[in-house]
LOPA-747860 format. One record per atom (N, C-alpha, C): residue number from 1; residue in one letter; atom name; x, y, z. Coordinates in pm, 1 decimal, always signed. Layout:
BEGIN
> NUM,a,CA,X,Y,Z
...
REM end
This chain:
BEGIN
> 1,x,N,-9123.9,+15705.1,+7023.1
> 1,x,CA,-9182.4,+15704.5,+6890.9
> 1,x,C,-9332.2,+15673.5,+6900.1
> 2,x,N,-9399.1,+15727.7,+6847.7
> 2,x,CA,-9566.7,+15693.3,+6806.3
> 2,x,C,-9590.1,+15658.5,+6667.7
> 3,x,N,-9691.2,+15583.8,+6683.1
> 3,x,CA,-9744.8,+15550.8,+6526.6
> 3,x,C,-9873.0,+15633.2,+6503.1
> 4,x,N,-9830.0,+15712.1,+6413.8
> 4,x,CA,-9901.4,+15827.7,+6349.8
> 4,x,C,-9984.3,+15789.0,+6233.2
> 5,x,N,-9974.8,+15684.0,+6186.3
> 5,x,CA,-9949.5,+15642.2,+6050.4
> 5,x,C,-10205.3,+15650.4,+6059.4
> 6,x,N,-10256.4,+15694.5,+6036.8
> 6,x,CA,-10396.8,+15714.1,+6023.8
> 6,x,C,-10421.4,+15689.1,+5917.4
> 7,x,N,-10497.2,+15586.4,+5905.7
> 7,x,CA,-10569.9,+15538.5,+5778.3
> 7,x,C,-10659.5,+15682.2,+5700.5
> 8,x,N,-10729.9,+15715.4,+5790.5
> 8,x,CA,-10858.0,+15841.9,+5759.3
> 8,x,C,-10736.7,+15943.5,+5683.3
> 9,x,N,-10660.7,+15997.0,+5693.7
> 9,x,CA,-10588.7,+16079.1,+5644.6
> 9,x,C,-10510.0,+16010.2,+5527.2
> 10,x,N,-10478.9,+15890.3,+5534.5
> 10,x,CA,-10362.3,+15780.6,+5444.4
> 10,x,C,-10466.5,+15764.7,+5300.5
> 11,x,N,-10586.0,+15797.5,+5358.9
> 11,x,CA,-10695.6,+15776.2,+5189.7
> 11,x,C,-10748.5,+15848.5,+5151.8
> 12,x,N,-10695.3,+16007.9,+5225.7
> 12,x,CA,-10814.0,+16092.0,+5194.6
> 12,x,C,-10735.7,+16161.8,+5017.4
> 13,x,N,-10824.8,+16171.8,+4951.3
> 13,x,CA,-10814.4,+16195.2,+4813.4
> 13,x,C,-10685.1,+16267.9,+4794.0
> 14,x,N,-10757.6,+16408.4,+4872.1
> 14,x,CA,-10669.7,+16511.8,+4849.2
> 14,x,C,-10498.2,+16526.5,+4863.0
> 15,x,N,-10431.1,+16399.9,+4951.2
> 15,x,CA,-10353.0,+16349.1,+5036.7
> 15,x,C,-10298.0,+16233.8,+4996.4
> 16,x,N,-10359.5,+16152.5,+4884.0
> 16,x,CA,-10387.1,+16056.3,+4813.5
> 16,x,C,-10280.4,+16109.4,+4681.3
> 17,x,N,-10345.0,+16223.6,+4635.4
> 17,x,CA,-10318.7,+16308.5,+4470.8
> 17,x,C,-10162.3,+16316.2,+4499.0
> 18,x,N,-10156.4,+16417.2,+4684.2
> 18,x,CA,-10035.7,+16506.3,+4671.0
> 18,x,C,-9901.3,+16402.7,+4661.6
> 19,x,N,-9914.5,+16250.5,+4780.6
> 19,x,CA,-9833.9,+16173.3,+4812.9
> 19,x,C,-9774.1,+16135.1,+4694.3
> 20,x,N,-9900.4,+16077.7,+4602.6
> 20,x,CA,-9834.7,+16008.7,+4453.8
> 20,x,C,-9798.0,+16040.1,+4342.6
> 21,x,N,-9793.0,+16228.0,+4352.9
> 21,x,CA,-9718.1,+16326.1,+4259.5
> 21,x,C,-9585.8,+16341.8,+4368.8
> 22,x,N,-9578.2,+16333.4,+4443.3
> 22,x,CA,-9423.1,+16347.7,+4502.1
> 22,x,C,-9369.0,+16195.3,+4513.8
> 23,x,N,-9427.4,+16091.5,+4516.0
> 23,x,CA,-9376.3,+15922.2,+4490.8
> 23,x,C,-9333.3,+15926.2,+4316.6
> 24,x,N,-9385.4,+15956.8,+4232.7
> 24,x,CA,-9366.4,+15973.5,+4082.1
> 24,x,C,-9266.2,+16107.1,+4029.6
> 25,x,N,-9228.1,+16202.3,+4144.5
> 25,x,CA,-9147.8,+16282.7,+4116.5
> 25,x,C,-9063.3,+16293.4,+4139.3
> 26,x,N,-9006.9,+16164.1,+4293.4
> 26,x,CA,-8855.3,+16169.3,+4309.4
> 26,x,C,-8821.2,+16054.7,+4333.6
> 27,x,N,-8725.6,+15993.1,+4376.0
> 27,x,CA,-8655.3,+15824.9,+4366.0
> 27,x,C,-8649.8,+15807.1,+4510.6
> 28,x,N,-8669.7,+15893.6,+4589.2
> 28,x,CA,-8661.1,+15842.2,+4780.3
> 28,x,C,-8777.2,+15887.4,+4836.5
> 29,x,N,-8891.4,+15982.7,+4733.1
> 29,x,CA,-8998.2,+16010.3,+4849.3
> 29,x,C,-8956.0,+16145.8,+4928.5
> 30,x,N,-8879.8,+16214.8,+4896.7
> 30,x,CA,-8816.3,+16321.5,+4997.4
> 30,x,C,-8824.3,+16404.4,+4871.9
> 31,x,N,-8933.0,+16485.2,+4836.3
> 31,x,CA,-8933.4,+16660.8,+4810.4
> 31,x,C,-8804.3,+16724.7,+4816.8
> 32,x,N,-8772.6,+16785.0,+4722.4
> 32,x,CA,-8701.0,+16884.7,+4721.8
> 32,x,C,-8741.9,+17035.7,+4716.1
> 33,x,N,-8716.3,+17161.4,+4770.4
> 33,x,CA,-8821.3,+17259.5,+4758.1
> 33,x,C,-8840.7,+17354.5,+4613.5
> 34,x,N,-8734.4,+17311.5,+4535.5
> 34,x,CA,-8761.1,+17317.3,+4394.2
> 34,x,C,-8854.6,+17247.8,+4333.2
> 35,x,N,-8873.8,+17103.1,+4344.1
> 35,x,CA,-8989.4,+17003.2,+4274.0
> 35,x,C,-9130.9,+17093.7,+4330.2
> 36,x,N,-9146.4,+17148.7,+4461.7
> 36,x,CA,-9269.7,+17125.2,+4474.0
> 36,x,C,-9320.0,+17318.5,+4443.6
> 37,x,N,-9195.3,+17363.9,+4437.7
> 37,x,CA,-9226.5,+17478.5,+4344.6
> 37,x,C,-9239.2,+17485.0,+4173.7
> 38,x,N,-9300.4,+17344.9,+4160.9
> 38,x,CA,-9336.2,+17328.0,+3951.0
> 38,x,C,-9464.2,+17310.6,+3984.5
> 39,x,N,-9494.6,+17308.9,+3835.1
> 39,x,CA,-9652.4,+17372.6,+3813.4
> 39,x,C,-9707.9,+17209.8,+3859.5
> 40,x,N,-9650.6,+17107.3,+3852.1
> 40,x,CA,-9773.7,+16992.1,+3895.7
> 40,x,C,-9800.4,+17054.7,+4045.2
> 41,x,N,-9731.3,+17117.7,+4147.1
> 41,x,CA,-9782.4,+17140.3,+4278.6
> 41,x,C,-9824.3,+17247.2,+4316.2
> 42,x,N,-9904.4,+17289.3,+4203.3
> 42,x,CA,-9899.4,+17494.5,+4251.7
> 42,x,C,-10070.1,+17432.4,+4344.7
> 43,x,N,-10089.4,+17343.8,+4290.4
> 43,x,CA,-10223.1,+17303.2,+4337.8
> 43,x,C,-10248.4,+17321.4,+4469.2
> 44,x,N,-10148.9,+17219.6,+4520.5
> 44,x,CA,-10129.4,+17205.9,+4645.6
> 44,x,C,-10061.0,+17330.0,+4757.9
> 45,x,N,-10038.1,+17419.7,+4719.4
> 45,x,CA,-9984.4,+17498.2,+4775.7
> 45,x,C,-10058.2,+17614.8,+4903.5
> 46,x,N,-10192.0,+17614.4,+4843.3
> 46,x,CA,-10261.6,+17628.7,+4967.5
> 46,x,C,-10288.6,+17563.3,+5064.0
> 47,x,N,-10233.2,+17433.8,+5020.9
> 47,x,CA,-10246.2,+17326.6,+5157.0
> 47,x,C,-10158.1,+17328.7,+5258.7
> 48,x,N,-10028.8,+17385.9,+5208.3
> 48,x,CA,-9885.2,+17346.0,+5249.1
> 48,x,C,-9855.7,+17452.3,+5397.1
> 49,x,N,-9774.9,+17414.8,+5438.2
> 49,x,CA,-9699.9,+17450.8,+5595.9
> 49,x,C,-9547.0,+17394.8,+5589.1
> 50,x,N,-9500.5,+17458.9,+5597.5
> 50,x,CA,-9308.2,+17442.9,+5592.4
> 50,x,C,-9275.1,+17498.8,+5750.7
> 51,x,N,-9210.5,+17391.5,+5761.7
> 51,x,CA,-9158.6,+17417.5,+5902.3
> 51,x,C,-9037.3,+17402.7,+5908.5
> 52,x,N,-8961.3,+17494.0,+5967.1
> 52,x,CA,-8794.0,+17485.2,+5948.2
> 52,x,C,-8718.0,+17482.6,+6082.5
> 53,x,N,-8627.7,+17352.0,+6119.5
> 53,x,CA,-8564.4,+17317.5,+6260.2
> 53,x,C,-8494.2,+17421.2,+6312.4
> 54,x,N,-8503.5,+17472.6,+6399.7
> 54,x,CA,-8388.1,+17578.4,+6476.0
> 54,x,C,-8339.5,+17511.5,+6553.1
> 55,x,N,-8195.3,+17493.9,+6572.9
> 55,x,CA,-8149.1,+17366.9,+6648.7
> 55,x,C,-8167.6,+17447.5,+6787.7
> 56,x,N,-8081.0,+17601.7,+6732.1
> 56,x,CA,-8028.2,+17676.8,+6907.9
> 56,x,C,-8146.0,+17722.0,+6962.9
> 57,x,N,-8293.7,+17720.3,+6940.6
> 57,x,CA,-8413.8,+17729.7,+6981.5
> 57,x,C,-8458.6,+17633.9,+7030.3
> 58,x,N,-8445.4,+17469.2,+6949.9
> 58,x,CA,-8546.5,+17349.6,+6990.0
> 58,x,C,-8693.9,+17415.3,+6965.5
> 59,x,N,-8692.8,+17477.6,+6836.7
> 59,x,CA,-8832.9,+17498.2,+6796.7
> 59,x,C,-8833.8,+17513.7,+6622.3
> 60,x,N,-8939.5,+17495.2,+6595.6
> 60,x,CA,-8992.7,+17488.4,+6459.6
> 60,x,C,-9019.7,+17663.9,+6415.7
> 61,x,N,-8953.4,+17700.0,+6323.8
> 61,x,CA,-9004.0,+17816.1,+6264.5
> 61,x,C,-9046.1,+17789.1,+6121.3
> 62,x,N,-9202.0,+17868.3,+6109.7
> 62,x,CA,-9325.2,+17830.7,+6066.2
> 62,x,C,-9233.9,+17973.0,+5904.0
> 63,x,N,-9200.5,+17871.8,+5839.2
> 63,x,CA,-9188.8,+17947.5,+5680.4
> 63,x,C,-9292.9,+17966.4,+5580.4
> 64,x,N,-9392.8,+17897.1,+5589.4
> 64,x,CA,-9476.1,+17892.2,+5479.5
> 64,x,C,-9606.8,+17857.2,+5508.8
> 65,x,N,-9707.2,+17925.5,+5517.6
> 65,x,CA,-9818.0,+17901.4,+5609.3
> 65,x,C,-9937.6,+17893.7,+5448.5
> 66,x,N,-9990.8,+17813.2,+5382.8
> 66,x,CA,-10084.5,+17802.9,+5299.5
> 66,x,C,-10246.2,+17878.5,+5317.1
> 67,x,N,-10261.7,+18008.0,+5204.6
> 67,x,CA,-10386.7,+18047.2,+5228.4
> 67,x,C,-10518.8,+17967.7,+5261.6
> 68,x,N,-10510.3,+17826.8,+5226.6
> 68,x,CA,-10636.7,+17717.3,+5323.2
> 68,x,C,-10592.8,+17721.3,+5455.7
> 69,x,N,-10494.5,+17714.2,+5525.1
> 69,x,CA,-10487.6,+17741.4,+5626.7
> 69,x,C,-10442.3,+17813.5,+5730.9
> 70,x,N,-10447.8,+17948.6,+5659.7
> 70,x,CA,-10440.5,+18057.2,+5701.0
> 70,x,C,-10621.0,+18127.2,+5697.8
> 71,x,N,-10702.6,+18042.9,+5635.2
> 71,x,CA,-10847.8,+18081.1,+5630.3
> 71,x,C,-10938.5,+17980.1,+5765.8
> 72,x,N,-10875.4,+17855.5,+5799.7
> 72,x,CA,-10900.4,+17789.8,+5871.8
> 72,x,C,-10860.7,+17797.7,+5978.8
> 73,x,N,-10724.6,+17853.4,+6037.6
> 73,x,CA,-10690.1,+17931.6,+6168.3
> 73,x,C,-10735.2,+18065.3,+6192.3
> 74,x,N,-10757.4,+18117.9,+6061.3
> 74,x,CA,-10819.5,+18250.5,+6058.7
> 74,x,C,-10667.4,+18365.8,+6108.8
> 75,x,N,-10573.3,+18351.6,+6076.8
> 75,x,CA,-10442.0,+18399.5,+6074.3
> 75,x,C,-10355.9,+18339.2,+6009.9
> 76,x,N,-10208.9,+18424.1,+5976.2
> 76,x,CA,-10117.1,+18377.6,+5922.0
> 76,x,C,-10004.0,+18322.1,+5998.9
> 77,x,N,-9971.3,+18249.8,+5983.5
> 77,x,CA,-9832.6,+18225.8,+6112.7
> 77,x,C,-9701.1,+18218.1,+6076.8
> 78,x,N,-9650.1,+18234.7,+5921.1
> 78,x,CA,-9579.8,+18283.2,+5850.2
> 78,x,C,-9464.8,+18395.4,+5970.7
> 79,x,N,-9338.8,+18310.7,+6007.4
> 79,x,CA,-9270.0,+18387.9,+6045.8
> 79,x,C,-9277.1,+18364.2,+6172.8
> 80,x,N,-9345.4,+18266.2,+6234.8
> 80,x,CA,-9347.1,+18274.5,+6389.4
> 80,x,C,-9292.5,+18131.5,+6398.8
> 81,x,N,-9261.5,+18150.2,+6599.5
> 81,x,CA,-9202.0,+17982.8,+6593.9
> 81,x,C,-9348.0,+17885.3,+6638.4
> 82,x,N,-9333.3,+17789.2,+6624.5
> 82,x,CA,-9420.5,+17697.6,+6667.1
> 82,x,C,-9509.2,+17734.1,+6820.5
> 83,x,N,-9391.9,+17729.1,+6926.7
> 83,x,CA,-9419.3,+17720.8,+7027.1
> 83,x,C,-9475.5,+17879.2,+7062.6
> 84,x,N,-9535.8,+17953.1,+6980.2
> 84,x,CA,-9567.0,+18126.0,+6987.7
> 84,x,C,-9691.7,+18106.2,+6861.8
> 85,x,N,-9749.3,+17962.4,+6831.1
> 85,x,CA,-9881.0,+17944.7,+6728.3
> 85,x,C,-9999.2,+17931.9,+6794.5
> 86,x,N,-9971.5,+17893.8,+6968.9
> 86,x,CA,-10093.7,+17867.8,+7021.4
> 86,x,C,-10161.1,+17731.5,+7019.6
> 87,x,N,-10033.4,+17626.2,+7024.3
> 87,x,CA,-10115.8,+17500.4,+6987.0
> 87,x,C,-10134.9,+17486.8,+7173.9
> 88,x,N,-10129.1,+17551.2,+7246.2
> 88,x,CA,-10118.3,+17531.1,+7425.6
> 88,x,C,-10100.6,+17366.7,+7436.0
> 89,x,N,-10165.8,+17274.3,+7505.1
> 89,x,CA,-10141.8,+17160.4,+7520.2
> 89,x,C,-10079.4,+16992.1,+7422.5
> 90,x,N,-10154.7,+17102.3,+7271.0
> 90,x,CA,-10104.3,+16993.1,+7199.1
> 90,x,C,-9978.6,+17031.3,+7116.9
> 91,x,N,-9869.9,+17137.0,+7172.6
> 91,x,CA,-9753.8,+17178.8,+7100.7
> 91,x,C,-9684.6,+17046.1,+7104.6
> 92,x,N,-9632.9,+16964.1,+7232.8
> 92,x,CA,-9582.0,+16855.3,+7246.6
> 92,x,C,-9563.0,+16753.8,+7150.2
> 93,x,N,-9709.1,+16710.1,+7105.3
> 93,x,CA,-9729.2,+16647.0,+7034.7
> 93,x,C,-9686.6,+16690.7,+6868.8
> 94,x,N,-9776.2,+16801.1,+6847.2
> 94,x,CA,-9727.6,+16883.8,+6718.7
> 94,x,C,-9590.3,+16890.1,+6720.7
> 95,x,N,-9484.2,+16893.5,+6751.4
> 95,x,CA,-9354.9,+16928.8,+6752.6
> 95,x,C,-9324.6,+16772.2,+6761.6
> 96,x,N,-9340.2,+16712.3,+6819.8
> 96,x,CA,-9281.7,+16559.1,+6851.3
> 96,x,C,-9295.2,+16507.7,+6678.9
> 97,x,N,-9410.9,+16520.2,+6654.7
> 97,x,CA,-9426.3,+16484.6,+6495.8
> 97,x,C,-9367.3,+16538.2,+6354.7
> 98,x,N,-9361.8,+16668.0,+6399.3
> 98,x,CA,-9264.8,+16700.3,+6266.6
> 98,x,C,-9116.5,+16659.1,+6320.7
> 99,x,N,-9057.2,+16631.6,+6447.0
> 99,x,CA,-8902.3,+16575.3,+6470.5
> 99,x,C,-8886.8,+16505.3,+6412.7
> 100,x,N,-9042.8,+16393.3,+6426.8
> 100,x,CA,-9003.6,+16217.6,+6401.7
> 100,x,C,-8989.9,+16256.4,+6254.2
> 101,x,N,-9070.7,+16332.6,+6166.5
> 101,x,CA,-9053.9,+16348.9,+6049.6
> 101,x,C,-8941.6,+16396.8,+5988.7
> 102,x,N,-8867.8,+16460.7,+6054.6
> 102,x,CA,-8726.6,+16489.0,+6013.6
> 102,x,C,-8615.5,+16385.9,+6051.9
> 103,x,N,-8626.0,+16366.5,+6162.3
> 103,x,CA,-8505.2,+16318.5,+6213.1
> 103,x,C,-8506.6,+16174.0,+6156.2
> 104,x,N,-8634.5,+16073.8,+6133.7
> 104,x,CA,-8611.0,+15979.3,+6087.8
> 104,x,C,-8657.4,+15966.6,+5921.9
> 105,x,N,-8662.3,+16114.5,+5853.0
> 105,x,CA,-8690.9,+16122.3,+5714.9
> 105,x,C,-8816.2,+16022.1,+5682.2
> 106,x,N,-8912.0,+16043.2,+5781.4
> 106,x,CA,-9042.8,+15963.0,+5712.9
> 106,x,C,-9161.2,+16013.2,+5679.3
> 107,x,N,-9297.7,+16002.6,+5664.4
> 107,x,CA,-9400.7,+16042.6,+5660.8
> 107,x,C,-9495.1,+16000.3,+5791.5
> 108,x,N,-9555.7,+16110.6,+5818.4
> 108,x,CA,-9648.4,+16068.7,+5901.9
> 108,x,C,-9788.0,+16140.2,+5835.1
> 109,x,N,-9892.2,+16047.8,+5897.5
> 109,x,CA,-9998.6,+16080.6,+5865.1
> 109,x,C,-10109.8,+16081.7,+5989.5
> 110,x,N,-10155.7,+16217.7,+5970.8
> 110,x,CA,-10246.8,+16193.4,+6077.9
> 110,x,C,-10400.3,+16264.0,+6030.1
> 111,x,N,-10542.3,+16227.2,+6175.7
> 111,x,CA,-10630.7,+16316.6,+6149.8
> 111,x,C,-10619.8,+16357.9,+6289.4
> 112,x,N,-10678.3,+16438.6,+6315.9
> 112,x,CA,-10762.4,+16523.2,+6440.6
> 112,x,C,-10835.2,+16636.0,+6456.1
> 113,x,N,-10864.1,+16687.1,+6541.5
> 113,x,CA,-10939.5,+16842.6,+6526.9
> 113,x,C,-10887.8,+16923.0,+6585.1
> 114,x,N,-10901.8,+17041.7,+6591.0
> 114,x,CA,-10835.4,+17158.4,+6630.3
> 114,x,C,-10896.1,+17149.3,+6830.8
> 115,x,N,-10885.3,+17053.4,+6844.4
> 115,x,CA,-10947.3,+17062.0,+7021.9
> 115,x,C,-10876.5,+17119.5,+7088.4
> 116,x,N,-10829.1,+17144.7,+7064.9
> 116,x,CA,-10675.9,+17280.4,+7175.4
> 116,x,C,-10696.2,+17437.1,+7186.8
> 117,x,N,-10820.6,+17413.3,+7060.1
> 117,x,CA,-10866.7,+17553.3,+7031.1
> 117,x,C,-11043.4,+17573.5,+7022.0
> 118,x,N,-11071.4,+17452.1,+7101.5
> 118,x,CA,-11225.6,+17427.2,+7161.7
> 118,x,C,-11281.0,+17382.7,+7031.5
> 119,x,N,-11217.3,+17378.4,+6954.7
> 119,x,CA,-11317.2,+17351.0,+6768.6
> 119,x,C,-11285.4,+17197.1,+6755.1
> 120,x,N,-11370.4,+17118.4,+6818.8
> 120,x,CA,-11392.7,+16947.1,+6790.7
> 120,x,C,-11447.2,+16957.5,+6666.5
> 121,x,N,-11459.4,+17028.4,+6617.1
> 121,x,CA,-11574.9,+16960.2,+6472.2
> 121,x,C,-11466.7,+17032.3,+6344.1
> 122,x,N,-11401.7,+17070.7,+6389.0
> 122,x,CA,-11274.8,+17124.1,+6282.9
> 122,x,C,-11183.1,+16997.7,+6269.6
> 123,x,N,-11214.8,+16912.2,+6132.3
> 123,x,CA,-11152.3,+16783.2,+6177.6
> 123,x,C,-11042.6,+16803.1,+6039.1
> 124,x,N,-10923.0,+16768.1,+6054.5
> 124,x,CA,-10809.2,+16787.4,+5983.5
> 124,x,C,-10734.5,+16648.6,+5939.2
> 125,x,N,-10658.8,+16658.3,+5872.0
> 125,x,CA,-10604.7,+16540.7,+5786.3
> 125,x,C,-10473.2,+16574.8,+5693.4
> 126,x,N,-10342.5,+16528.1,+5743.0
> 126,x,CA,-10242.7,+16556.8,+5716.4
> 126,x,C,-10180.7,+16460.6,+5679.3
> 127,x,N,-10053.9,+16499.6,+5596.3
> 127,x,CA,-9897.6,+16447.9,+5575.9
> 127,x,C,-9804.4,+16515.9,+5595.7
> 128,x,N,-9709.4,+16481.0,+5646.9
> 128,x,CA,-9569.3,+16553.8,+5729.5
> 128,x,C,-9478.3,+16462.3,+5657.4
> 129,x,N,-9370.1,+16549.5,+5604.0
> 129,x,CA,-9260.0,+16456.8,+5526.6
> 129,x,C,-9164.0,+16553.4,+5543.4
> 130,x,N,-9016.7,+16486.5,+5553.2
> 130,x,CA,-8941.3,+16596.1,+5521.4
> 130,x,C,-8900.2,+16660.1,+5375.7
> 131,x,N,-8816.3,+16776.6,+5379.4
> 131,x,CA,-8837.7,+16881.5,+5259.0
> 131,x,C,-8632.7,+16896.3,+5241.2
> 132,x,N,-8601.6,+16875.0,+5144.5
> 132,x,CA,-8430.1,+16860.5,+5089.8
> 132,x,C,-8472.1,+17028.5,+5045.1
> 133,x,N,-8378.8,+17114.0,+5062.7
> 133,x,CA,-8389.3,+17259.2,+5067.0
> 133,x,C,-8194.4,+17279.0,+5066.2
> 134,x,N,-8138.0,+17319.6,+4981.5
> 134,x,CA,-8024.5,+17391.2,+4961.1
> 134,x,C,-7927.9,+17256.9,+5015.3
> 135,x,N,-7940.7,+17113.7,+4977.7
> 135,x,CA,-7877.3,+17034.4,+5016.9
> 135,x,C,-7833.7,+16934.0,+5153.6
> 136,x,N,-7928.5,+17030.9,+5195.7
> 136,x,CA,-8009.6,+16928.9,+5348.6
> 136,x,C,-8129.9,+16918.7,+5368.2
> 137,x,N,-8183.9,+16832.6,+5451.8
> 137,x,CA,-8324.1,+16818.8,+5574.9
> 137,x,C,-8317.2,+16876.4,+5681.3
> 138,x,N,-8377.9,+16991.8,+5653.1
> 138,x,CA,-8393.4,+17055.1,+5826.5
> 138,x,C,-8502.3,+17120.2,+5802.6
> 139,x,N,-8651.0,+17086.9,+5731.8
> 139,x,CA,-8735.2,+17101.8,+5705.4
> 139,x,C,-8863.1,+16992.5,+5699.9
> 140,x,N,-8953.7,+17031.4,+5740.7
> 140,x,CA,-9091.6,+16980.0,+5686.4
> 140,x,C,-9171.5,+17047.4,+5680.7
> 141,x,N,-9239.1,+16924.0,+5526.1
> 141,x,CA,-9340.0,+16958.3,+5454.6
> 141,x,C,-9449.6,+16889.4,+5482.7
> 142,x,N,-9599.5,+16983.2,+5514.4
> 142,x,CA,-9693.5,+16945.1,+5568.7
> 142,x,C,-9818.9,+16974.8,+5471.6
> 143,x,N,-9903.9,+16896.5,+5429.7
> 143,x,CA,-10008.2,+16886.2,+5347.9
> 143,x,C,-10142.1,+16884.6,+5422.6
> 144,x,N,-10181.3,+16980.2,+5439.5
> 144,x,CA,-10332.6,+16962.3,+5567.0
> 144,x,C,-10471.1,+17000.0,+5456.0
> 145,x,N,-10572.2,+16954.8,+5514.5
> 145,x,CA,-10658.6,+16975.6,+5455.1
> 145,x,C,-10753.6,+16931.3,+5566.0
> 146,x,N,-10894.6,+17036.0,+5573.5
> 146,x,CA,-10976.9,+16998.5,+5655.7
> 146,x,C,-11097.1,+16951.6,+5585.5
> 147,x,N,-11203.8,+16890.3,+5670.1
> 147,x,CA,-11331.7,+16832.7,+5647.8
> 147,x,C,-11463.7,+16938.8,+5627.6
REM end
């Protein structure tokens, strides 16, 4: 387990708005993918990244890729698995974090930059939570926003 938990990302406004419209919208903190398809979250929806568990893979397939960051990777990844996004060295990590986010139904919060992809100054700021979808968790929901 790591502690993900980043202040810089834990205050950033934007991350701030999304956390405490989904704390005021459900009784455990766990999204459902109906709630965050109503009009309080259409906002947020360019922010968003849905990632969905494939058990018989052991990989993340990428459902919902948000036009902010599909302008900030400069592609869509909509439809691909994780480990075929190009994170090269930091997949490990990226994948380790949305698990912890599922498997132990929590939030993580992080910042960093896209350094896997030579762009240090591409500095990012997230929440990873899991997503209740047709009566289970085998999803997360990711809120990114860059600097």
């Amino acid at each position: 387990m790591h502690d993900y938990d980043d202040n810089e990302a834990m205050q950033h406004s934007l991350i701030v708005e999304f956390v405490d419209l989904v704390d005021s919208s459900t009784s455990d903190g766990v999204p459902t993918f109906s709630l965050i398809q109503s009009r309080p979250f259409i906002k947020f929806w360019k922010h968003f990244i849905i990632h969905k568990w494939e058990e018989d893979q052991q990989d993340f397939l990428t459902v919902f890729y948000g036009s902010h960051i599909c302008q900030i990777y400069q592609r869509d990844c909509t439809g691909m698995m994780m480990s075929e996004m190009g994170f090269g060295e930091a997949l490990d990590m990226v994948k380790g974090m949305n698990k912890e986010a599922l498997d132990l139904k929590k939030r993580i919060y992080a910042t960093n930059s896209l350094f896997w992809k030579g762009e240090e100054h591409k500095v990012f700021h997230q929440v990873k939570m899991p997503l209740l979808r047709h009566g289970s968790i085998n999803e997360v929901l990711v809120c990114m926003t860059f600097d």
